[in-house]
CHARMM internal coordinates of N, CA and C (Angstrom, degrees):
IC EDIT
DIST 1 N 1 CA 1.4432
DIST 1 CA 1 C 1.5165
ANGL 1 N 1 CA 1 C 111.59
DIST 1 C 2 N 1.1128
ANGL 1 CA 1 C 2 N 127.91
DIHE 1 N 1 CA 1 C 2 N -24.01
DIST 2 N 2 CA 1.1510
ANGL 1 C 2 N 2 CA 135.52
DIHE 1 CA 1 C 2 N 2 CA -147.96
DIST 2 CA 2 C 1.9331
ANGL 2 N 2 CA 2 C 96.82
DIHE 1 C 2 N 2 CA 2 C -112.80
DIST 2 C 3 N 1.5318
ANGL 2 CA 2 C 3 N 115.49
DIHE 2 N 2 CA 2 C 3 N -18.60
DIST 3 N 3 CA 1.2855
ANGL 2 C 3 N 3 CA 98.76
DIHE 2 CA 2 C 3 N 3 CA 170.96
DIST 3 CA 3 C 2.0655
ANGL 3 N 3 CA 3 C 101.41
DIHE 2 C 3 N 3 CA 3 C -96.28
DIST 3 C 4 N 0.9407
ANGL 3 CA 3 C 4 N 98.85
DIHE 3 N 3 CA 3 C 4 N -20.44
DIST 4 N 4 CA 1.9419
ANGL 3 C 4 N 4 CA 92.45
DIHE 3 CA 3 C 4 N 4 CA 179.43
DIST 4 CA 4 C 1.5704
ANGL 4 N 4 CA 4 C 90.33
DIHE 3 C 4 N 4 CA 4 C -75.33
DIST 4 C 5 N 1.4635
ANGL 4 CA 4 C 5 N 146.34
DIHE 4 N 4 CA 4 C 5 N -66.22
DIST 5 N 5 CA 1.1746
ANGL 4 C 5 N 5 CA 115.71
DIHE 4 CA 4 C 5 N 5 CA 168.55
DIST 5 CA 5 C 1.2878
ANGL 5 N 5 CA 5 C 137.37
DIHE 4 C 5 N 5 CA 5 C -12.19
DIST 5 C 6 N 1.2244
ANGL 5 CA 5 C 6 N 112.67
DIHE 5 N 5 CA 5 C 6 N -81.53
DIST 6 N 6 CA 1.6335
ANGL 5 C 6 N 6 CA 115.69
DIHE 5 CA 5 C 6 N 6 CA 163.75
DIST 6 CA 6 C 1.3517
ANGL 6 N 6 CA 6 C 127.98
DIHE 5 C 6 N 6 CA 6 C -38.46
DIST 6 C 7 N 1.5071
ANGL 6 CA 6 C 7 N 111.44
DIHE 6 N 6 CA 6 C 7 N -31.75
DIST 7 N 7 CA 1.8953
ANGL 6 C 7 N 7 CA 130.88
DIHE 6 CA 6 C 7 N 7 CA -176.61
DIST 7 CA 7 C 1.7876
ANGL 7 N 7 CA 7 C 72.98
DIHE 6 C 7 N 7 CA 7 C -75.34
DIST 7 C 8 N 1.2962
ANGL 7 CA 7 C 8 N 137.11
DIHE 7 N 7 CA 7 C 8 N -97.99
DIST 8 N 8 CA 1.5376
ANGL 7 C 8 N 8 CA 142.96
DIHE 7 CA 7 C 8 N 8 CA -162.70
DIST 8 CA 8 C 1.6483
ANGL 8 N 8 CA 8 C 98.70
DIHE 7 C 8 N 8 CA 8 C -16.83
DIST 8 C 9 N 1.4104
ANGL 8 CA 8 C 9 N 107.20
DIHE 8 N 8 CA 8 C 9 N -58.26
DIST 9 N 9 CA 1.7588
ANGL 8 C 9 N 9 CA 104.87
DIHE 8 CA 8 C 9 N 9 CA -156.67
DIST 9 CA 9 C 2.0871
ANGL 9 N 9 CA 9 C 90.83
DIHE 8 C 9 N 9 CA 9 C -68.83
DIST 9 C 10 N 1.5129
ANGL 9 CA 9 C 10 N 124.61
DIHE 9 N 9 CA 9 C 10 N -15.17
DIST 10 N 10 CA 1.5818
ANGL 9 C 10 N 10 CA 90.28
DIHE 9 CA 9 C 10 N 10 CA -151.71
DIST 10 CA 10 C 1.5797
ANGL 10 N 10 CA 10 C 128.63
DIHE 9 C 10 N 10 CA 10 C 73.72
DIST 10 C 11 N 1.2496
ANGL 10 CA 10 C 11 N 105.81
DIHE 10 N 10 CA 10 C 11 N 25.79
DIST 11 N 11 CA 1.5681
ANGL 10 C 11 N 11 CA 113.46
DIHE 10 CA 10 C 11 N 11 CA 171.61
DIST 11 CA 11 C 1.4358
ANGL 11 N 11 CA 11 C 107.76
DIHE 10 C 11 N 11 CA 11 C -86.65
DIST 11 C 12 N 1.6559
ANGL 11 CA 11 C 12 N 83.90
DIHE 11 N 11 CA 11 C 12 N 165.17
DIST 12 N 12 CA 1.6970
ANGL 11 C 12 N 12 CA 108.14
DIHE 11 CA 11 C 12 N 12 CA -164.83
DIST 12 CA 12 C 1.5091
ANGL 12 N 12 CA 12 C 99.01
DIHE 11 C 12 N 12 CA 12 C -143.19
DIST 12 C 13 N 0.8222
ANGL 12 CA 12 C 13 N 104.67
DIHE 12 N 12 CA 12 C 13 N 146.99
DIST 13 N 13 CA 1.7879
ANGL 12 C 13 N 13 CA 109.47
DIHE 12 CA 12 C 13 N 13 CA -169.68
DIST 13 CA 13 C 1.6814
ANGL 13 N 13 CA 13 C 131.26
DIHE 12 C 13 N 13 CA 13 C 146.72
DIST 13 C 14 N 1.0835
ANGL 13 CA 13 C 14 N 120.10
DIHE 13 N 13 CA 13 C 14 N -147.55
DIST 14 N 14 CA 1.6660
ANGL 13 C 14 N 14 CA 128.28
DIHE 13 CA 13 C 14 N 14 CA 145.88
DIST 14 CA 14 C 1.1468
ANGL 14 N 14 CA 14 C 112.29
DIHE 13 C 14 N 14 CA 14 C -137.50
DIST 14 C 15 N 1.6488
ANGL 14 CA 14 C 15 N 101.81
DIHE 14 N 14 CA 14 C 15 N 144.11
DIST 15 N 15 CA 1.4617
ANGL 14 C 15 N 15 CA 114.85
DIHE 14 CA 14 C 15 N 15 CA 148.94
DIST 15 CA 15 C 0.9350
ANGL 15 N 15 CA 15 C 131.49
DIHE 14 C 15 N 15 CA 15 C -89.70
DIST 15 C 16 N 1.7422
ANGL 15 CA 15 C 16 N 145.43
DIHE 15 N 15 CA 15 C 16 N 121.94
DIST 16 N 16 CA 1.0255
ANGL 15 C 16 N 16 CA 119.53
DIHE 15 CA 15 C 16 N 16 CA 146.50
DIST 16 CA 16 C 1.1982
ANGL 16 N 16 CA 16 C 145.04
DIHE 15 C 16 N 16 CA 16 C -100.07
DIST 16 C 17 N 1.3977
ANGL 16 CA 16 C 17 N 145.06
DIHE 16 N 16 CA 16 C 17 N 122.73
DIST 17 N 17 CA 1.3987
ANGL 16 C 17 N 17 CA 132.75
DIHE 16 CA 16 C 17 N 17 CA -169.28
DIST 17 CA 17 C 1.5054
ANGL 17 N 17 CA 17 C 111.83
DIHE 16 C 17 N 17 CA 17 C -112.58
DIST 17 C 18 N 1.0981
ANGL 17 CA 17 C 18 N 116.04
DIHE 17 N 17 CA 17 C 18 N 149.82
DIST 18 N 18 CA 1.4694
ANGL 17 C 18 N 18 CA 152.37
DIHE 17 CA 17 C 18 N 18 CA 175.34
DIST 18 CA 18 C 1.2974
ANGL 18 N 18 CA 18 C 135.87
DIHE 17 C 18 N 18 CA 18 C -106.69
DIST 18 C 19 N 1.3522
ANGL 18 CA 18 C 19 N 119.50
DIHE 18 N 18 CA 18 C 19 N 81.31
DIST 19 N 19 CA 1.6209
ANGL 18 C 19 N 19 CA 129.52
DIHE 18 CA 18 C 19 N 19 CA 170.52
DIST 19 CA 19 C 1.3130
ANGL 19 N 19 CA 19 C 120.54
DIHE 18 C 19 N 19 CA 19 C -14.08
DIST 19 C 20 N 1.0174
ANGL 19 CA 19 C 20 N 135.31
DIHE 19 N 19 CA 19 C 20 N 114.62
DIST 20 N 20 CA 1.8749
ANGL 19 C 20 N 20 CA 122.00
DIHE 19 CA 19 C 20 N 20 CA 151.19
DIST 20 CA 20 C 1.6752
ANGL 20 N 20 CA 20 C 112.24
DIHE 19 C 20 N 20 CA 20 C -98.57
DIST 20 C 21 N 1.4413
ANGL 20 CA 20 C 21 N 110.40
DIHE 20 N 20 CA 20 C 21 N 53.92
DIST 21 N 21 CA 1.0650
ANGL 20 C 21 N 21 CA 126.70
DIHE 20 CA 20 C 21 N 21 CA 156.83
DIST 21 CA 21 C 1.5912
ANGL 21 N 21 CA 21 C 104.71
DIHE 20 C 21 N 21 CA 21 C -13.22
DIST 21 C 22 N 1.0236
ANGL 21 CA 21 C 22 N 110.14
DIHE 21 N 21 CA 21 C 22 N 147.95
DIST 22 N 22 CA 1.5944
ANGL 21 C 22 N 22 CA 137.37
DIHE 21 CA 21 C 22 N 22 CA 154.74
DIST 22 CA 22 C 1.7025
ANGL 22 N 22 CA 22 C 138.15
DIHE 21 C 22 N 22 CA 22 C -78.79
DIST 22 C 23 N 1.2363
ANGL 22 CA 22 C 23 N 93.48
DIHE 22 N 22 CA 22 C 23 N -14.71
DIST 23 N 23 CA 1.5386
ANGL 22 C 23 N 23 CA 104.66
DIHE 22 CA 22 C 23 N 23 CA -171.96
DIST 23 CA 23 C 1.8595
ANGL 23 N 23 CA 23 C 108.46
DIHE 22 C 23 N 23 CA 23 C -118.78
DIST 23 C 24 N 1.2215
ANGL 23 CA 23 C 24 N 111.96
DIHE 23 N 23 CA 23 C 24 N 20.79
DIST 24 N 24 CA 1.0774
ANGL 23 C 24 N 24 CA 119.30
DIHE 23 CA 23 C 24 N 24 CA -171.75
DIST 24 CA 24 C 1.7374
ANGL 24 N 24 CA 24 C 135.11
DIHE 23 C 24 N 24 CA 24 C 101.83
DIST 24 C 25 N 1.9431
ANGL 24 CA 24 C 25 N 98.54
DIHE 24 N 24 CA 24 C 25 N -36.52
DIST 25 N 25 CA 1.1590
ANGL 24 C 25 N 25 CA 87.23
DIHE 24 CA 24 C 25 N 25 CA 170.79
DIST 25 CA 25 C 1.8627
ANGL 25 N 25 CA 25 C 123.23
DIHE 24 C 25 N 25 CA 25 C -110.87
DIST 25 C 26 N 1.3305
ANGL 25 CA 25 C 26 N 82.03
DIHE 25 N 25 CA 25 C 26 N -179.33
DIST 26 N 26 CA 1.9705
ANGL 25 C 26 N 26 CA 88.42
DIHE 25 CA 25 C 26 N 26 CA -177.33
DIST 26 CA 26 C 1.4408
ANGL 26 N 26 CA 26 C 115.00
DIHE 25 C 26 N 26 CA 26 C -116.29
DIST 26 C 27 N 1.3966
ANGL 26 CA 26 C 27 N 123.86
DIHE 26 N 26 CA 26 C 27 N 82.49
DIST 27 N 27 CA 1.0140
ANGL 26 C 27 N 27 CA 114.71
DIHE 26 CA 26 C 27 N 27 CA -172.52
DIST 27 CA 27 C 1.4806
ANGL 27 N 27 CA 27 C 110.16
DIHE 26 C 27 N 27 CA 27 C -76.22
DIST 27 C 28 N 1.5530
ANGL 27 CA 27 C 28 N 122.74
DIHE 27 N 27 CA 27 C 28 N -163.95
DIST 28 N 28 CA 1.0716
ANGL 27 C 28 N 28 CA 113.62
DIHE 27 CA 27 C 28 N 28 CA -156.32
DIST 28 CA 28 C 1.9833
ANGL 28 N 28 CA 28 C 98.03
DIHE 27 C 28 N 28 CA 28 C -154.01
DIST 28 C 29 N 1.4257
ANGL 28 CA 28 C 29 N 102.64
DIHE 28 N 28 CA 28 C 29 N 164.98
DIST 29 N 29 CA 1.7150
ANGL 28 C 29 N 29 CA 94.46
DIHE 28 CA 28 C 29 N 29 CA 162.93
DIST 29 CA 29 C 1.3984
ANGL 29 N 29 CA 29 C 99.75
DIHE 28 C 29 N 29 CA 29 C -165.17
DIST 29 C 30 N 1.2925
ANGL 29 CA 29 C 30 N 117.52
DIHE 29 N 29 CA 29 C 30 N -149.25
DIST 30 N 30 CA 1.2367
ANGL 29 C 30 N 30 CA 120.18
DIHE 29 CA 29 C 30 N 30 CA -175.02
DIST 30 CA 30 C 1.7825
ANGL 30 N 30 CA 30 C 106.02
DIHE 29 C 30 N 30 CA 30 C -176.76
DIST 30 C 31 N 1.1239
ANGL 30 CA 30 C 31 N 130.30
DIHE 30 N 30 CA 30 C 31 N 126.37
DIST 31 N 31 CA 1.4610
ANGL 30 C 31 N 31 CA 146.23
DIHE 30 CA 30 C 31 N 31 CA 172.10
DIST 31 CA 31 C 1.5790
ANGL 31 N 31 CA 31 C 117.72
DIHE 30 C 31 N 31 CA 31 C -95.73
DIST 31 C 32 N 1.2844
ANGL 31 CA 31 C 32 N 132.43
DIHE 31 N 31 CA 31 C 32 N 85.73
DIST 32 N 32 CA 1.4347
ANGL 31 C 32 N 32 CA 128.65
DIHE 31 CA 31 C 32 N 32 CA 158.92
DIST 32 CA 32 C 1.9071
ANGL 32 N 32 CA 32 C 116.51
DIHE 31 C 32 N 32 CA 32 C -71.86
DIST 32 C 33 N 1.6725
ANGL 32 CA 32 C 33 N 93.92
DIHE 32 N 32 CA 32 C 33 N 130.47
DIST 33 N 33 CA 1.4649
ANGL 32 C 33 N 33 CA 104.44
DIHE 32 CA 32 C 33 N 33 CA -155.75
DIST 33 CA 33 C 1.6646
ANGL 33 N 33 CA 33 C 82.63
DIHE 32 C 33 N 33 CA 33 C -130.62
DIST 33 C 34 N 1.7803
ANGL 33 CA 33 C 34 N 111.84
DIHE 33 N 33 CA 33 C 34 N 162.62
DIST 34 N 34 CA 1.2282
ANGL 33 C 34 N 34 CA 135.58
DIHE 33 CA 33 C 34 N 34 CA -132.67
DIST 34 CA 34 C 1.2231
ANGL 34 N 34 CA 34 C 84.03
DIHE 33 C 34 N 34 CA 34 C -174.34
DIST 34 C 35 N 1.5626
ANGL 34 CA 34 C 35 N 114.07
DIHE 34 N 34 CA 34 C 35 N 118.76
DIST 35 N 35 CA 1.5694
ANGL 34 C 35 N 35 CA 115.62
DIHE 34 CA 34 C 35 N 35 CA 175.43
DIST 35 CA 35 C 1.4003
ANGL 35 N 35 CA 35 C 120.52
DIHE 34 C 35 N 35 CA 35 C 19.03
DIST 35 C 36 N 1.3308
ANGL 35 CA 35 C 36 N 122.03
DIHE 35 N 35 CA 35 C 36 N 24.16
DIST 36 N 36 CA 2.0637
ANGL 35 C 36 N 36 CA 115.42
DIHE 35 CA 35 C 36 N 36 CA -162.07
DIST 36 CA 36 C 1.0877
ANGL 36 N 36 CA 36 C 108.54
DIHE 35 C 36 N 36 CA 36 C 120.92
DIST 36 C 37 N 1.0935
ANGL 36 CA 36 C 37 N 114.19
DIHE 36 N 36 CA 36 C 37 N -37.24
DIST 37 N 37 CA 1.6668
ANGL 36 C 37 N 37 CA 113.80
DIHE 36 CA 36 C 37 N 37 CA -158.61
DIST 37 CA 37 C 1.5393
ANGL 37 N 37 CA 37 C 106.80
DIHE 36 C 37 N 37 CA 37 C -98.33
DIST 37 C 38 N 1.4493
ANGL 37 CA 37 C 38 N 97.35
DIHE 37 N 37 CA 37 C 38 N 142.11
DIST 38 N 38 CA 1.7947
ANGL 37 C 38 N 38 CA 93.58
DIHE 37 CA 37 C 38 N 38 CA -170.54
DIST 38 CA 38 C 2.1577
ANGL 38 N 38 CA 38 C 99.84
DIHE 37 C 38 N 38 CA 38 C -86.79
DIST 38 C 39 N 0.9862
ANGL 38 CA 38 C 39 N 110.41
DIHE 38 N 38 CA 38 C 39 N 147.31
DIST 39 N 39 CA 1.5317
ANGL 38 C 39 N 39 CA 116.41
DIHE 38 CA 38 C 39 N 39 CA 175.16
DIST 39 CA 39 C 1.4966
ANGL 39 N 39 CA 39 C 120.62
DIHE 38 C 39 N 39 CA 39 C -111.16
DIST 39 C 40 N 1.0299
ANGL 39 CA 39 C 40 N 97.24
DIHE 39 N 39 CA 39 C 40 N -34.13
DIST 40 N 40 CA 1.7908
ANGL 39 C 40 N 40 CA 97.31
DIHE 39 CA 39 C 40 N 40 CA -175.51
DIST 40 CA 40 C 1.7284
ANGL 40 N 40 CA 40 C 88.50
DIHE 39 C 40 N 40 CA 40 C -153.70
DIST 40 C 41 N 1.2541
ANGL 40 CA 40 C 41 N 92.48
DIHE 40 N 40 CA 40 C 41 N 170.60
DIST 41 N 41 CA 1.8707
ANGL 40 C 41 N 41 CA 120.06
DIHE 40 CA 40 C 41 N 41 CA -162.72
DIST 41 CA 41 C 1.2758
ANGL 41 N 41 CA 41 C 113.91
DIHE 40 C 41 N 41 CA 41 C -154.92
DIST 41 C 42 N 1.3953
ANGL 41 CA 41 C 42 N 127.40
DIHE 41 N 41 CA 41 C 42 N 127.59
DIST 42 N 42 CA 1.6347
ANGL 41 C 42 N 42 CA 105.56
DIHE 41 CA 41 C 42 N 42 CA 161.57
DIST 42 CA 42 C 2.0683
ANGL 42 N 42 CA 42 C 85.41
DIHE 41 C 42 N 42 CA 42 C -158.29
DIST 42 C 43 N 1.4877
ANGL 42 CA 42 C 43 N 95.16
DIHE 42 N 42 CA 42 C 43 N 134.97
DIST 43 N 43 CA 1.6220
ANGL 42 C 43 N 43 CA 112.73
DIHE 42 CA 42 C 43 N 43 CA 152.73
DIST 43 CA 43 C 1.2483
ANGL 43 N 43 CA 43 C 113.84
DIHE 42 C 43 N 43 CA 43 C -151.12
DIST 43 C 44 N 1.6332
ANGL 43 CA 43 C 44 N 97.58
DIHE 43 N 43 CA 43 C 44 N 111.93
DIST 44 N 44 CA 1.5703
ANGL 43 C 44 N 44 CA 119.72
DIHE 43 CA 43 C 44 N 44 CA 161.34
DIST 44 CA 44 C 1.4995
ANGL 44 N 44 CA 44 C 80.07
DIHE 43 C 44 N 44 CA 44 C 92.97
DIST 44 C 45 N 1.4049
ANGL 44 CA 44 C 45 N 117.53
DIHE 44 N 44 CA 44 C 45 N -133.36
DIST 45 N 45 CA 1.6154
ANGL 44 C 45 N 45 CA 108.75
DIHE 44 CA 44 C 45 N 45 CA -150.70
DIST 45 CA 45 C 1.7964
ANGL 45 N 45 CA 45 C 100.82
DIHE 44 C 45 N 45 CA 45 C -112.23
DIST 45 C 46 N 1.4322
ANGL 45 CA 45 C 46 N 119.10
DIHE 45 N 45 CA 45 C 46 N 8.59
DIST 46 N 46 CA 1.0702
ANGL 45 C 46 N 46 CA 139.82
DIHE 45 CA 45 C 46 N 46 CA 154.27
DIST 46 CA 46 C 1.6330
ANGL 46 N 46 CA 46 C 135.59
DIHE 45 C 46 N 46 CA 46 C -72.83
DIST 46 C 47 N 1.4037
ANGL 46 CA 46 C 47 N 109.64
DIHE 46 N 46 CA 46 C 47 N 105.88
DIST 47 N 47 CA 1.3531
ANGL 46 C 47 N 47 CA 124.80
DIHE 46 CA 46 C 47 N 47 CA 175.38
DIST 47 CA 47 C 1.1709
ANGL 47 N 47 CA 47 C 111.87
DIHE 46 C 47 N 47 CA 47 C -79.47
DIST 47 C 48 N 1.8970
ANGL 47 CA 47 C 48 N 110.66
DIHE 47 N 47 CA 47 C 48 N 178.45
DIST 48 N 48 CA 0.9050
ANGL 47 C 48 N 48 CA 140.96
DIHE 47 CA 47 C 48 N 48 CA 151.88
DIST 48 CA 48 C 2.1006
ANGL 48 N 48 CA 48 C 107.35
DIHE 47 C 48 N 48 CA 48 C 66.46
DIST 48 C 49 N 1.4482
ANGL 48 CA 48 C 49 N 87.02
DIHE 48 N 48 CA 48 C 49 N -134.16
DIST 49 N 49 CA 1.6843
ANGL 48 C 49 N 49 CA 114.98
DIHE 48 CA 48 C 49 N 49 CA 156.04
DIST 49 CA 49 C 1.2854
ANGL 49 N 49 CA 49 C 104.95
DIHE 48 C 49 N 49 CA 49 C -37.01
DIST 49 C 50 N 1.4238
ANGL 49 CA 49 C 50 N 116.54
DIHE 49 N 49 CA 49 C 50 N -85.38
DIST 50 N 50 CA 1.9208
ANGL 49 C 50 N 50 CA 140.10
DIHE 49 CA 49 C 50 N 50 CA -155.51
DIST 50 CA 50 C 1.5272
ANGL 50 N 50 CA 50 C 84.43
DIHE 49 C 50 N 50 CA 50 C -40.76
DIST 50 C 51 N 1.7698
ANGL 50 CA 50 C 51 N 129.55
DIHE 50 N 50 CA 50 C 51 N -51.51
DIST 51 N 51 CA 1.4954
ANGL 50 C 51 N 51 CA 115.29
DIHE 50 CA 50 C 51 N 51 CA -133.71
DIST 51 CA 51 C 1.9228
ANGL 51 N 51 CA 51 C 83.01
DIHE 50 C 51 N 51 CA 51 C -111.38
DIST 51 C 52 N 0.9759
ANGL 51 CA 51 C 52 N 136.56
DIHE 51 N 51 CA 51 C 52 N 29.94
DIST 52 N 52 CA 1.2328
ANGL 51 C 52 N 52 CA 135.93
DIHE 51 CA 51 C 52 N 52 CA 156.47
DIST 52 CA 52 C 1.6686
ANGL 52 N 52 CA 52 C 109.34
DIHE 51 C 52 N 52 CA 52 C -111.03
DIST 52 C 53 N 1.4186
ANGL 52 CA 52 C 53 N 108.83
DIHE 52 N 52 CA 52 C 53 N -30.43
DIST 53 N 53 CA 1.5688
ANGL 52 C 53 N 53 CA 98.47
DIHE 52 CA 52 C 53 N 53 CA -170.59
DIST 53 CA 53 C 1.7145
ANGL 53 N 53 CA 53 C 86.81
DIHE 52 C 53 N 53 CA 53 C -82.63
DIST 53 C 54 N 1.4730
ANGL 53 CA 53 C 54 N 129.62
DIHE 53 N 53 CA 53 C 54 N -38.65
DIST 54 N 54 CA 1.6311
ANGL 53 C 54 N 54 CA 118.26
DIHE 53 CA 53 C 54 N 54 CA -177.49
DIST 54 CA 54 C 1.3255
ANGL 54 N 54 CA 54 C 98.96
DIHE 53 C 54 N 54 CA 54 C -43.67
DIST 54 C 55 N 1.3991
ANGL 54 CA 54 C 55 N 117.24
DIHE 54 N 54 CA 54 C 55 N -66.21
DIST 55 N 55 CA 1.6220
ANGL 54 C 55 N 55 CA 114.54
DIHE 54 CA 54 C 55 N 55 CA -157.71
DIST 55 CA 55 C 1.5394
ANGL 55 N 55 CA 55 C 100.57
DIHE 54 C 55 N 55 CA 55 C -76.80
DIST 55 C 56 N 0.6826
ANGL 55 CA 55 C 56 N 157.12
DIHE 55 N 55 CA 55 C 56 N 31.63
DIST 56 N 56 CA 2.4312
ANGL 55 C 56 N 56 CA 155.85
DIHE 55 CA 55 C 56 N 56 CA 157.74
DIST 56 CA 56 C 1.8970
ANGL 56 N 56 CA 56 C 69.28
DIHE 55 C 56 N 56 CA 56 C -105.64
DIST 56 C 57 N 1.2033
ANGL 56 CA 56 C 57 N 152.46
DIHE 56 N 56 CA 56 C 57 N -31.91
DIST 57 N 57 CA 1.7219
ANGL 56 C 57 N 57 CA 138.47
DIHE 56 CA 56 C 57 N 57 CA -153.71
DIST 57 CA 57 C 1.8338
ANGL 57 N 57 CA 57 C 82.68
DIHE 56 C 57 N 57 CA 57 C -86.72
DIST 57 C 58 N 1.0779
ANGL 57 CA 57 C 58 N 147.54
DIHE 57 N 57 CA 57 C 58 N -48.76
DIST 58 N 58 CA 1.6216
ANGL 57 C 58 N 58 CA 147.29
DIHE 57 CA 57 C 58 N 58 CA -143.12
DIST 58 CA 58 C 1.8278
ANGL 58 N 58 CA 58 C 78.57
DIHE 57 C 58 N 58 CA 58 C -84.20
DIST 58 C 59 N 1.7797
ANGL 58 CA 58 C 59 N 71.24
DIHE 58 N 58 CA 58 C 59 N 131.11
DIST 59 N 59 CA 1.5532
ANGL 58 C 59 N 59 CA 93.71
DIHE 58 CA 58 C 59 N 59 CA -179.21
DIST 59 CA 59 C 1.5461
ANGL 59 N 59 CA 59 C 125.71
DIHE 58 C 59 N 59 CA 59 C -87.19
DIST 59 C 60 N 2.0199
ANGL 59 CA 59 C 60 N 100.14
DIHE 59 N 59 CA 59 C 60 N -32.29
DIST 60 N 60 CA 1.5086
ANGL 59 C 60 N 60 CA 115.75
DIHE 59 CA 59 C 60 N 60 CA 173.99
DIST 60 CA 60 C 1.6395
ANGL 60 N 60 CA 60 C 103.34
DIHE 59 C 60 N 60 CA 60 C -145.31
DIST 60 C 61 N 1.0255
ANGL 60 CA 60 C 61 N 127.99
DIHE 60 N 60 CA 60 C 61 N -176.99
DIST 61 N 61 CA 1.6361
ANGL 60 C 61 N 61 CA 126.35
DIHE 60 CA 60 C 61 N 61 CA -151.67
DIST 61 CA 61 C 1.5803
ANGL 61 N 61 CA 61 C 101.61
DIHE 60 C 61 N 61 CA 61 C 155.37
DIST 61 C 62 N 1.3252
ANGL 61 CA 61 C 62 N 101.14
DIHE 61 N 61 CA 61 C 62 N -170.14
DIST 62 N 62 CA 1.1557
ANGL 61 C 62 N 62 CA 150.84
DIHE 61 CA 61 C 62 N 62 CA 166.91
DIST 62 CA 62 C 1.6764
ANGL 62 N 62 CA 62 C 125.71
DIHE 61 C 62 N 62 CA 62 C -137.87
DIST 62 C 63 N 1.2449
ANGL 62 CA 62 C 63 N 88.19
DIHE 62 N 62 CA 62 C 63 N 146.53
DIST 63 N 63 CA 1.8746
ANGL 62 C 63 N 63 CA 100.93
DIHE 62 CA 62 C 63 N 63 CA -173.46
DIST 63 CA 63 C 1.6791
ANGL 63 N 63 CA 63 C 94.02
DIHE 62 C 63 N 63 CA 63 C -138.59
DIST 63 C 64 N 1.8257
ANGL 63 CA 63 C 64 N 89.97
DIHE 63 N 63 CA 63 C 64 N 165.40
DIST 64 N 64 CA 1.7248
ANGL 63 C 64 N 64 CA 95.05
DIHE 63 CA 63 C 64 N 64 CA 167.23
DIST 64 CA 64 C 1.8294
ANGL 64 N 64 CA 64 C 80.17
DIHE 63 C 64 N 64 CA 64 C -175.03
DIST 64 C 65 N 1.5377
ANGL 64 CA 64 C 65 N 70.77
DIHE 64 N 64 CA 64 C 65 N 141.57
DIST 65 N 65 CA 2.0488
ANGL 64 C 65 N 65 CA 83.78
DIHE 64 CA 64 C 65 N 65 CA 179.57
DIST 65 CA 65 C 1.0373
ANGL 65 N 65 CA 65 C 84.66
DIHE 64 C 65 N 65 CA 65 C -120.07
DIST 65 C 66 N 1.6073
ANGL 65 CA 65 C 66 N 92.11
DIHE 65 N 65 CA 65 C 66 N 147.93
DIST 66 N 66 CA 1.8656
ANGL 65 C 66 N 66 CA 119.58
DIHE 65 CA 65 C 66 N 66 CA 159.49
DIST 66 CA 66 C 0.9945
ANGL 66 N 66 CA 66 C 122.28
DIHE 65 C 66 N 66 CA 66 C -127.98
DIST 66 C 67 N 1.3492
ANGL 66 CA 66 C 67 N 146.46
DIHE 66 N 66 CA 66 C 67 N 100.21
DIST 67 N 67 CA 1.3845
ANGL 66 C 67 N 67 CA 168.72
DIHE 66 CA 66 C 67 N 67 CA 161.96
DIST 67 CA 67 C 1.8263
ANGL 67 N 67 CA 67 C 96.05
DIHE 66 C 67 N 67 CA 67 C -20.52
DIST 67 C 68 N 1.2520
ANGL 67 CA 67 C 68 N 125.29
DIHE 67 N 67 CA 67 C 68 N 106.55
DIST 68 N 68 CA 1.3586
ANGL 67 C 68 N 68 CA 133.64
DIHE 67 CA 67 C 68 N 68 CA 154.98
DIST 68 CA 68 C 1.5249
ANGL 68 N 68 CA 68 C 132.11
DIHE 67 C 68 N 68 CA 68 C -132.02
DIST 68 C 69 N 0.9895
ANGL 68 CA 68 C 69 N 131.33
DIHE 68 N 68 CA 68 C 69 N -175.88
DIST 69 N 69 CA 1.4219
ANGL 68 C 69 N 69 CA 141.04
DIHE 68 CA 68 C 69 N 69 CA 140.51
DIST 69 CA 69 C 1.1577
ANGL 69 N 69 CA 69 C 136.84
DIHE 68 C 69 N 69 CA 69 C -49.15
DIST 69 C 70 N 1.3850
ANGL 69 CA 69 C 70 N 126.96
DIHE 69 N 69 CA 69 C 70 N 94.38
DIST 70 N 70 CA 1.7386
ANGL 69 C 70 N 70 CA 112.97
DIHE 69 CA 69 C 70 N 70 CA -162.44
DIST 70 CA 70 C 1.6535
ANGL 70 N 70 CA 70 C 100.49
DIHE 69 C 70 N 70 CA 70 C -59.78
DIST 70 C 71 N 2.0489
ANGL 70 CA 70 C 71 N 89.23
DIHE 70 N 70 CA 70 C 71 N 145.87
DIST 71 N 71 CA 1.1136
ANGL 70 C 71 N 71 CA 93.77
DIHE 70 CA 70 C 71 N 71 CA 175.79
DIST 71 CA 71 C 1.4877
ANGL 71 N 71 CA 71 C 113.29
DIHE 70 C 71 N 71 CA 71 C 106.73
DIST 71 C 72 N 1.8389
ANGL 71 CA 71 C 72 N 120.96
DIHE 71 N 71 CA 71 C 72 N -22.69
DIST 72 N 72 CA 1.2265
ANGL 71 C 72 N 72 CA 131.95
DIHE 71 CA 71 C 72 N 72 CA 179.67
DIST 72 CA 72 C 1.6872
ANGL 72 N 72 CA 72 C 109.33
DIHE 71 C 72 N 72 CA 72 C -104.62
END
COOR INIT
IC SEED 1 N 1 CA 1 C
IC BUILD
């Protein structure tokens, strides 16, 4: 919900989100966005595609956006 939000507003920035895994650990990723549009992806040693469809799989977490410059 929280990346079609951002796709709606036309944001630019990063996301980062944070697993509350179940098994102890918290993995982690990160979404670089472009007017809405996501550009690059990576959680854990997974890019692109692979590390956006892992993180839409995390059931609860944490997030925090930061408003930047694509590319920073």
């Amino acid at each position: 919900e929280i990346v079609q939000l951002l796709h709606t507003r036309n944001a630019t920035g990063r996301l980062t989100l944070a697993s509350s895994a179940e098994d102890g650990s918290s993995p982690s990723g990160f979404l670089l966005l472009s007017d809405g549009e996501v550009y690059a992806a990576e959680a854990g040693s997974a890019r692109a595609e692979k590390a956006v469809f892992r993180m839409l799989d995390w059931q609860r977490g944490d997030f925090h956006f930061e408003p930047c410059e694509p590319g920073l």
